[in-house]
DRENZA-930676 format. One line per 10 residues: number of its first residue (from 1); their letters; for each residue x negated, y, z of N, C-alpha, C. Coordinates in pm, whole numbers, plus 50000, padded with zeros to 5 digits. Example, Ala and Ser with C-alpha at 12.3 -4.5 7.8 and 13.67 -1.06 7.14 Angstrom:
<sites>
1) as) 48681:49431:50780:48770:49550:50780:48680:49670:50780  48715:49775:50708:48633:49894:50714:48710:50003:50787
</sites>
This chain:
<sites>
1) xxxxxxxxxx) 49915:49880:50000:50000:50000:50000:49912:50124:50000  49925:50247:49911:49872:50316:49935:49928:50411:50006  49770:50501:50092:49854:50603:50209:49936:50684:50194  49984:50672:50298:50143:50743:50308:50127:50790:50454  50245:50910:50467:50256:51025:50575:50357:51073:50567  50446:51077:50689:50582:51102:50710:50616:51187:50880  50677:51306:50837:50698:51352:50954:50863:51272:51015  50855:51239:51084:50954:51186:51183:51047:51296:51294  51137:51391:51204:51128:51520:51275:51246:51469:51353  51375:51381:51345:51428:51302:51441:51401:51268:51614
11) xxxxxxxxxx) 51260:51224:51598:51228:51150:51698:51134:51245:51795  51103:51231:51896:51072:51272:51996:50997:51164:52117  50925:51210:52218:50819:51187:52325:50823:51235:52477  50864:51117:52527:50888:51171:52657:50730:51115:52760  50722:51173:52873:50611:51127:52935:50668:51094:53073  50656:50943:53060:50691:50873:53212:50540:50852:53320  50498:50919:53462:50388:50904:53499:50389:50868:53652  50277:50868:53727:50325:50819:53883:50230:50687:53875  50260:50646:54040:50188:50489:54033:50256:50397:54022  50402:50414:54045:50503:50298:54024:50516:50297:53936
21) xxxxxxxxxx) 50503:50364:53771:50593:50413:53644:50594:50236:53582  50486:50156:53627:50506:50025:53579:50638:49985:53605  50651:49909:53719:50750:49906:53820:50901:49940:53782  50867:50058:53757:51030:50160:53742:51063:50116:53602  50979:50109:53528:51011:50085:53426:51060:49941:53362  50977:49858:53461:51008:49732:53401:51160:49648:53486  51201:49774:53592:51323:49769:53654:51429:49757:53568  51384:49835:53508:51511:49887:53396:51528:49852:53257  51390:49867:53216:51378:49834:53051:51363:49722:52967  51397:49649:52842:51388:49520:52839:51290:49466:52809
31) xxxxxxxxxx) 51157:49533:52780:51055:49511:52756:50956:49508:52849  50832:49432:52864:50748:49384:52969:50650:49490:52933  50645:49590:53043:50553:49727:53037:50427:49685:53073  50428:49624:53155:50264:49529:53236:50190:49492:53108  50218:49429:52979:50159:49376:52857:50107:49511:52818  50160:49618:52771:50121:49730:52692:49967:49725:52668  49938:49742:52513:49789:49783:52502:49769:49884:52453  49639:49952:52511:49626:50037:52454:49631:50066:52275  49666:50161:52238:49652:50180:52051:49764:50108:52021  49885:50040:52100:49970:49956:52062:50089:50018:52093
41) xxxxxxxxxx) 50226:50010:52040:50324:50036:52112:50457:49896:52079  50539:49910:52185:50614:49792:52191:50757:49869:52172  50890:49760:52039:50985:49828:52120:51088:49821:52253  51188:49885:52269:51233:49844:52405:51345:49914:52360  51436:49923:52499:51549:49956:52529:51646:49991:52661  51699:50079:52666:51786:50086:52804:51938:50045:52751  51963:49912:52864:52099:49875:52849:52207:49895:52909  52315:49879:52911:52434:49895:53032:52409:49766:53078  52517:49781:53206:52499:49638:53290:52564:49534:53197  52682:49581:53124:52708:49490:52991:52614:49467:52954
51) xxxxxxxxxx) 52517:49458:52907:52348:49463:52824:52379:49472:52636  52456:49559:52676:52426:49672:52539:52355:49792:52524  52296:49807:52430:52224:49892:52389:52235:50055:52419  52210:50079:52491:52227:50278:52481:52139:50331:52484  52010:50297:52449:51903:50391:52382:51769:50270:52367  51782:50292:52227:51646:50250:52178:51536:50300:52210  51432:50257:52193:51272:50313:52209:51181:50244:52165  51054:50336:52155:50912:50256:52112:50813:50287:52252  50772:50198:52356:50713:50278:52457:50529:50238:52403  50425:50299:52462:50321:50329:52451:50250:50412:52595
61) xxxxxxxxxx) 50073:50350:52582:50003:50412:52723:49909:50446:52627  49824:50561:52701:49727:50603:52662:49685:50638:52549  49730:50785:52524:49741:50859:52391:49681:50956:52397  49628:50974:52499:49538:51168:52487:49378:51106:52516  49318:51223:52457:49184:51177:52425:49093:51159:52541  49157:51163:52667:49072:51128:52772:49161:50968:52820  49177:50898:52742:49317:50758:52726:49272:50701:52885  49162:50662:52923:49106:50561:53046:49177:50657:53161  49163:50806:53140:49207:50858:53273:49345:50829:53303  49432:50871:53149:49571:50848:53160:49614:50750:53275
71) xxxxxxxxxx) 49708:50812:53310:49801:50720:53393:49955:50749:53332  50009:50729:53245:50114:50749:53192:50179:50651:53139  50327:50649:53091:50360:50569:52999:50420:50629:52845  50414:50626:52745:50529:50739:52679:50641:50639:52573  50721:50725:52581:50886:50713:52539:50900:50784:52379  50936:50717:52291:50934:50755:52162:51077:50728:52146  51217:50807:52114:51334:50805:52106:51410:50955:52020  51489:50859:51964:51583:50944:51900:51660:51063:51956  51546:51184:51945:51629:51334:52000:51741:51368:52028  51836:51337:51953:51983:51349:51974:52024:51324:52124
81) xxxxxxxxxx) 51971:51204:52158:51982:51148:52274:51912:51229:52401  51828:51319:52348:51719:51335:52468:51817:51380:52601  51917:51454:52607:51945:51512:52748:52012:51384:52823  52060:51312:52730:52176:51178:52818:52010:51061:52872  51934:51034:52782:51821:50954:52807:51755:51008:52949  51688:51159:52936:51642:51196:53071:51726:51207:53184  51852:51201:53171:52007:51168:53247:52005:51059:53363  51985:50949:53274:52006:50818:53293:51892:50747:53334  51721:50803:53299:51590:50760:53333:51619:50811:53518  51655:50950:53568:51672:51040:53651:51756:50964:53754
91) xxxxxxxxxx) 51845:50897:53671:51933:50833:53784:51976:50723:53862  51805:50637:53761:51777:50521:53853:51650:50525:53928  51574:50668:53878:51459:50738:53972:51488:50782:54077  51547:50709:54192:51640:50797:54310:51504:50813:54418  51435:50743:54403:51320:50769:54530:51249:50852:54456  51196:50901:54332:51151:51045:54271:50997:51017:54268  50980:50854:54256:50867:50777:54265:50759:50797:54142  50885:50821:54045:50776:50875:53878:50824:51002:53871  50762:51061:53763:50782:51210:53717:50793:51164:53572  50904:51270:53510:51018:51192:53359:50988:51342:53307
101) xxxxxxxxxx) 50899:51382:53188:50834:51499:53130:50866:51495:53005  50959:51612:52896:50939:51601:52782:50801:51640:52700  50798:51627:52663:50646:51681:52566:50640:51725:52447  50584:51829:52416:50559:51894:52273:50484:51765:52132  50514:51640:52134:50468:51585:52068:50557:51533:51927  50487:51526:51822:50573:51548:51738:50533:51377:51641  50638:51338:51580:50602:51225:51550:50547:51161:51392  50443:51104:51345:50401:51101:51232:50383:50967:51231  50446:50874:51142:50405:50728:51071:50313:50730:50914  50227:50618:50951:50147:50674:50794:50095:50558:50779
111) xxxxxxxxxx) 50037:50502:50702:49982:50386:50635:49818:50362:50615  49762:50473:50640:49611:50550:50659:49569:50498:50853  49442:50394:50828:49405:50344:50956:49333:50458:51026  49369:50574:51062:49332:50684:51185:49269:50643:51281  49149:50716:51272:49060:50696:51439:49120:50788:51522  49226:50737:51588:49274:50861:51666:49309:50863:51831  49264:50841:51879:49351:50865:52052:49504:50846:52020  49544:50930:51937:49707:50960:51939:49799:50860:51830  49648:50739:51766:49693:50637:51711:49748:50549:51743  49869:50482:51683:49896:50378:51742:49985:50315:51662
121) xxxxxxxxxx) 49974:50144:51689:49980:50034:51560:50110:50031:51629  50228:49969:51476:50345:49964:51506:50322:49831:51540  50360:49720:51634:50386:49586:51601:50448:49538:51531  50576:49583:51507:50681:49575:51464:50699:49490:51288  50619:49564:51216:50559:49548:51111:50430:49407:51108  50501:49310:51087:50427:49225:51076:50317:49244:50967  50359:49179:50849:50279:49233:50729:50235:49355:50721  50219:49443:50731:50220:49624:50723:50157:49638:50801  50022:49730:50764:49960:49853:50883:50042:49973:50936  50114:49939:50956:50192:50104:51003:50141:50151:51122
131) xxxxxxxxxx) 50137:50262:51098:50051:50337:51255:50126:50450:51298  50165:50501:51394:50266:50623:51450:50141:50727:51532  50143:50800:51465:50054:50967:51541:50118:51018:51610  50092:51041:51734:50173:51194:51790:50085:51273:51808  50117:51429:51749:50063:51528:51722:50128:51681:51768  50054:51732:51857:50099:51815:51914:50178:51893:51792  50329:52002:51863:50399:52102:51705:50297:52165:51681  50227:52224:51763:50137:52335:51710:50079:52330:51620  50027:52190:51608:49907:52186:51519:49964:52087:51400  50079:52059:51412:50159:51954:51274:50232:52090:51185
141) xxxxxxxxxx) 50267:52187:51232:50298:52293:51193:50172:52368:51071  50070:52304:51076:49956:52425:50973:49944:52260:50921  50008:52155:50893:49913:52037:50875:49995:52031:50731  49949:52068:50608:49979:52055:50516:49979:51901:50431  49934:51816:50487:49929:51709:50422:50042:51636:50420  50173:51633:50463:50292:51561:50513:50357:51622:50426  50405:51487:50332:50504:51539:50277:50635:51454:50277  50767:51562:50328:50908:51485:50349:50980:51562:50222  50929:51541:50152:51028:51627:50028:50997:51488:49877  50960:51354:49955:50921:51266:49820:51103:51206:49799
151) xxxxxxxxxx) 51138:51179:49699:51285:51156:49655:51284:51004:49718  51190:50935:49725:51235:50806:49828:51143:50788:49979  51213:50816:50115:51182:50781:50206:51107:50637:50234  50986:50621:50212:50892:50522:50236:50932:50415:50378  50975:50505:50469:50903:50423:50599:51081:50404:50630  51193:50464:50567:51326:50366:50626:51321:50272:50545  51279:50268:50394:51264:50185:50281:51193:50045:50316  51082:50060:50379:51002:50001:50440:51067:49916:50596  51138:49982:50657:51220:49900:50763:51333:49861:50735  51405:49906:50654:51521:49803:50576:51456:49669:50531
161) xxxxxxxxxx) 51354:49656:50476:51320:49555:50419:51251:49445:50532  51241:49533:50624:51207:49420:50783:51284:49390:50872  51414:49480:50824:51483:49481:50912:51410:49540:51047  51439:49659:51053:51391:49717:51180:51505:49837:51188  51564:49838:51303:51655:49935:51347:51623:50046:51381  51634:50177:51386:51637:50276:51503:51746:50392:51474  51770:50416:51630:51878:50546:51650:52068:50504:51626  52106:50568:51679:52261:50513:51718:52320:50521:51577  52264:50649:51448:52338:50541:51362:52342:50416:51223  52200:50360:51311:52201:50197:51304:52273:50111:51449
171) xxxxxxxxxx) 52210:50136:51504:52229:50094:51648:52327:50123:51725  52456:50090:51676:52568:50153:51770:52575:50151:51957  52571:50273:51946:52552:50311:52175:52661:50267:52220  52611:50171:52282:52717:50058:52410:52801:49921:52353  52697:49946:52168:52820:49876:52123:52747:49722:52119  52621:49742:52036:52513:49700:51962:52491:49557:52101  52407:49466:52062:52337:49364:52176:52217:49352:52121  52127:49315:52188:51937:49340:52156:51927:49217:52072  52009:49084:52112:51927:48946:51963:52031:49007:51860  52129:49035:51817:52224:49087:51735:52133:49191:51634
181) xxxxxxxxxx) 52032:49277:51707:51903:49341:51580:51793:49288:51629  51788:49197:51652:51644:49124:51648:51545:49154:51750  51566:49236:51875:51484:49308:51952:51418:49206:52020  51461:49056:52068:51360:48942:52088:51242:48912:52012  51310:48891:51882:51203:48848:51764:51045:48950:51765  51147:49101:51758:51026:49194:51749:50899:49229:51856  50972:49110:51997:50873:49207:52074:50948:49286:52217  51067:49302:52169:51122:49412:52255:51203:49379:52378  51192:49218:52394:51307:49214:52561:51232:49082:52561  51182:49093:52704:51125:48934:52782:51216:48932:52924
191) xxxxxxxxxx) 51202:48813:52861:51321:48743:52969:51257:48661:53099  51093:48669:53063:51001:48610:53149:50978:48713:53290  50948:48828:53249:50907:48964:53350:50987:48955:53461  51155:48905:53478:51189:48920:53596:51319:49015:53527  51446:49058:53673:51542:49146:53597:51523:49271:53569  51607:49290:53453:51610:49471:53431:51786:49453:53405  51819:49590:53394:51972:49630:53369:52015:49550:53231  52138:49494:53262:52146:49409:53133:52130:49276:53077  52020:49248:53193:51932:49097:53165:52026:48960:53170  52089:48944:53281:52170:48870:53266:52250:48820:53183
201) xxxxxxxxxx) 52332:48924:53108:52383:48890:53002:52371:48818:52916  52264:48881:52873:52146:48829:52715:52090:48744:52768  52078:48685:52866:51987:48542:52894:52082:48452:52882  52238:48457:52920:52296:48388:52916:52342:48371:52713  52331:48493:52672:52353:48453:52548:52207:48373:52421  52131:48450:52492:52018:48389:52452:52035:48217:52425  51985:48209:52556:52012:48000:52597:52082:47924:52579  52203:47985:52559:52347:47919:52513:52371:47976:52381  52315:48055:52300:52332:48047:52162:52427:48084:52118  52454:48220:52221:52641:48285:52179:52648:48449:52097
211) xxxxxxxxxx) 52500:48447:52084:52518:48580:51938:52599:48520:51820  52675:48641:51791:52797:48572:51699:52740:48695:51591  52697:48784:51563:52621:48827:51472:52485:48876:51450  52465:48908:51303:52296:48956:51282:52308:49078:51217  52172:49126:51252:52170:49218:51105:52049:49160:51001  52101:49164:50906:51982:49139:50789:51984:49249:50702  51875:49237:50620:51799:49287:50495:51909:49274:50379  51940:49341:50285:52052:49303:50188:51984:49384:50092  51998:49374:49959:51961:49428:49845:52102:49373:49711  52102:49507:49628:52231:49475:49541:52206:49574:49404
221) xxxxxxxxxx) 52245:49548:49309:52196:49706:49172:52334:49746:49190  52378:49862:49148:52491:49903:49136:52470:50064:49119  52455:50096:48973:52438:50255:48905:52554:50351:48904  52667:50287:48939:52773:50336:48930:52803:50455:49096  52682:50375:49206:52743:50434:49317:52601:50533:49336  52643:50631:49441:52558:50779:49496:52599:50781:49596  52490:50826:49707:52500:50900:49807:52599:50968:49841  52674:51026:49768:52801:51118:49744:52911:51006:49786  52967:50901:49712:53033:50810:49683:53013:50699:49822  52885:50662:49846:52885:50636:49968:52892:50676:50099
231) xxxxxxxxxx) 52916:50780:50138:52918:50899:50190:53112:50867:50260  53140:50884:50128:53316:50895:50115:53374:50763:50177  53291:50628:50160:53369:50522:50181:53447:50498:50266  53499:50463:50290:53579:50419:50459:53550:50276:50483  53524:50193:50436:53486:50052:50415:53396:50023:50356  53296:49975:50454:53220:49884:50335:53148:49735:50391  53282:49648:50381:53298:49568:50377:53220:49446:50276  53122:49348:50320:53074:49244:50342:53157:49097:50257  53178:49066:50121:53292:48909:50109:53231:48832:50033  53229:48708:50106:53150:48589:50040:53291:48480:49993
241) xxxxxxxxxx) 53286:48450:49911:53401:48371:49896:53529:48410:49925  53548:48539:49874:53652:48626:49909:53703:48662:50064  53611:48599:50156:53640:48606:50300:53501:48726:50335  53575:48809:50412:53493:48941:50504:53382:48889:50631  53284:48921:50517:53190:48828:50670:53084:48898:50723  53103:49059:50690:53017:49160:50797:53039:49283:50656  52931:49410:50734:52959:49499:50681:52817:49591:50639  52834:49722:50553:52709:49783:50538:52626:49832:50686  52565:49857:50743:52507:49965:50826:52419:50054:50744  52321:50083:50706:52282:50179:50633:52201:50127:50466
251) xxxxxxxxxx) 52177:50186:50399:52163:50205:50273:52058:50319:50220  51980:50252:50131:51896:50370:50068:51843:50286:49920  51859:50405:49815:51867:50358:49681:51659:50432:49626  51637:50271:49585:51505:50320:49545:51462:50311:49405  51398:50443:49308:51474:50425:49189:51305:50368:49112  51229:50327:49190:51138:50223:49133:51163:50089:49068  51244:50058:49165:51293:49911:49097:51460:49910:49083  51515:50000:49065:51667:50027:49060:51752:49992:49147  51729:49933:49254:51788:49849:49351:51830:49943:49478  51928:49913:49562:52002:49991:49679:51953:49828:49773
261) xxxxxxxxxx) 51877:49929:49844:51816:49836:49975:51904:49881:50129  51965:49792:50204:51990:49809:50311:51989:49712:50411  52039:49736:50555:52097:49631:50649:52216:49641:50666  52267:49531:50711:52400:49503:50664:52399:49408:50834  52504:49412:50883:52579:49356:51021:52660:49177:50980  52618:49084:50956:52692:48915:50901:52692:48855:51052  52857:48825:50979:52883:48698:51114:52759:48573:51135  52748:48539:51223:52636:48452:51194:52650:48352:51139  52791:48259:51168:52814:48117:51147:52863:48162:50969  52865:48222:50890:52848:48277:50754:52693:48246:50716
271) xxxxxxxxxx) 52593:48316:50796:52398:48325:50743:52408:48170:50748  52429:48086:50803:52383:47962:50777:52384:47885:50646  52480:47969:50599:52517:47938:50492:52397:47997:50338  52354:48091:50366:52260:48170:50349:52125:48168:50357  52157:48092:50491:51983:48051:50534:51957:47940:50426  52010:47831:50383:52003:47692:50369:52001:47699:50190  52068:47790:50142:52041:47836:50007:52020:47958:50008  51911:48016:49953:51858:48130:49928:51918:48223:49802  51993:48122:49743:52038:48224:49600:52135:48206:49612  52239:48202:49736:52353:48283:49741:52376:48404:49751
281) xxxxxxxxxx) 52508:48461:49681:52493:48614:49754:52634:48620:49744  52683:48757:49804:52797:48790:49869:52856:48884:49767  52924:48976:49796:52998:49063:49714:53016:49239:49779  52979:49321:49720:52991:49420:49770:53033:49562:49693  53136:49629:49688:53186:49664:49607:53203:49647:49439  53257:49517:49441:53220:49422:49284:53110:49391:49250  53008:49440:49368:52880:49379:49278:52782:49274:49388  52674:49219:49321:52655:49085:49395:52533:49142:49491  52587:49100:49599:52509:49150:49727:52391:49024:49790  52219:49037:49775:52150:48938:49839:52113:48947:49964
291) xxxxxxxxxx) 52113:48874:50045:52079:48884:50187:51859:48799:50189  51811:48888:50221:51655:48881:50249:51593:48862:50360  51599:48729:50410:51586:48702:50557:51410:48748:50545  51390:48832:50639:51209:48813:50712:51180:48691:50747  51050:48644:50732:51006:48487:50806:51028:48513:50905  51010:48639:51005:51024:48671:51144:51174:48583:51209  51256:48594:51111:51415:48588:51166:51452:48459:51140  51388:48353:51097:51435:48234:51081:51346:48118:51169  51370:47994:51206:51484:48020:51179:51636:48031:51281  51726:48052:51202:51817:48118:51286:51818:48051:51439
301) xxxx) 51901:48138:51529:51966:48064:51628:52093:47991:51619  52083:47864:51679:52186:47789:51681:52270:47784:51798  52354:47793:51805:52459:47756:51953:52463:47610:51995  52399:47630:52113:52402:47512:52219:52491:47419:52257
</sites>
């Protein structure tokens, strides 16, 4: 792949610090904070006691150029969210044991291996070097090299095709469950660490094999439809054999190879069907819809 650079003006950096911030964090979050490596970041999540989803994240230690002194953790999340996120971090901080800091850091994914302190490898991306910068505004502000004005977005293009989620609208808030987008597979909830908010749930669905949907990778041609047109839909409905067996979640048309790449929400006991022949496909506004499992995601889960 050649390099690529993308400002991420969405997303945002919070700074979790203290001597408990391990602790507090791994109270709550579904991901095992104790693992973190440096130059690495993991994703995660805060759940309801239902153990649904209400805020995604990418967490990460040691990002400023003195990294060994750091004692921090940081929070990479979808802005929109920021006042309900520092809300809800605040209000299971009742002993006031960590300190919960926004930060002027601004977010950059790029494909270019950076010697940087403020580097850091996506896991996420199996195949793929992807690396996430945070870069103070000040200085991303004179940084002429970023360009968000290319007619196809590289790095959602690039996570459609891995299936990688972020922000509520992929990830529906309170609605969504962590194996339902893959947040086991990727990395993002251990069930080993002990409880966090939520845990229960998903262990019980985990082991017993009671996710009743996925999201996958889908790809389809169809010249007839636009941004405009998709925009308008009210449905967009998922039919394999004339039966409704999930729906779009997002979409992006890449005009290299003519194709509309997205993820798409399938009943599960439908993918099996899918899994087992590869050149089936579904139907999606009259036209023939393929589902692109990652090696990551197979193979499927079965119910116990």
């Amino acid at each position: 792949m050649e390099n690529k650079k993308i400002h991420l003006k969405h997303r945002k950096v919070l700074k979790v610090s203290g001597e408990n911030r391990i602790d507090f964090l791994n109270n709550i979050l579904t991901s095992d904070i104790s693992k973190l490596k440096p130059k690495e970041l993991l994703p995660s999540a805060l759940l309801s006691p239902q153990g649904r989803i209400l805020f995604d994240m990418l967490v990460s230690s040691n990002i400023v150029e003195n990294s060994l002194n750091d004692k921090s953790v940081y929070i990479e999340y979808n802005k929109v969210h920021q006042d309900e996120l520092i809300k809800k971090l605040n209000m299971y901080n009742l002993r006031k044991e960590v300190s919960i800091e926004k930060t002027s850091y601004e977010v950059l994914v790029t494909t270019k291996n950076e010697n940087s302190a403020y580097t850091l490898i996506d896991k996420r991306f199996f195949n793929e070097d992807i690396r996430r910068v945070y870069v103070k505004n000040q200085i991303i502000n004179k940084n002429n090299s970023v360009n968000n004005n290319e007619i196809i977005n590289w790095y959602d293009l690039l996570r459609y095709k891995n299936c990688i989620l972020e922000g509520s609208n992929e990830i529906k808030t309170n609605v969504s469950l962590p194996l339902e987008i893959n947040l086991d597979l990727l990395g993002g909830i251990s069930f080993e660490k002990g409880c966090f908010i939520g845990q229960e749930v998903n262990a019980r669905i985990k082991w017993k094999g009671l996710v009743k949907r996925k999201y996958v990778p889908v790809t389809f041609k169809n010249k007839k439809l636009s941004y405009s047109k998709l925009i308008e839909l009210n449905e967009k409905k998922i039919l394999f054999n004339s039966k409704e067996i999930g729906e779009i979640v997002s979409l992006l048309y890449n005009t290299d190879d003519d194709l509309w790449y997205g993820i798409a929400k399938i009943t599960l006991s439908y993918l099996y069907s899918f899994e087992a022949d590869e050149t089936l496909e579904g139907d999606f506004l009259g036209e023939k819809i393929r589902i692109n499992f990652p090696k990551y995601m197979l193979p499927l889960p079965k119910k116990i």
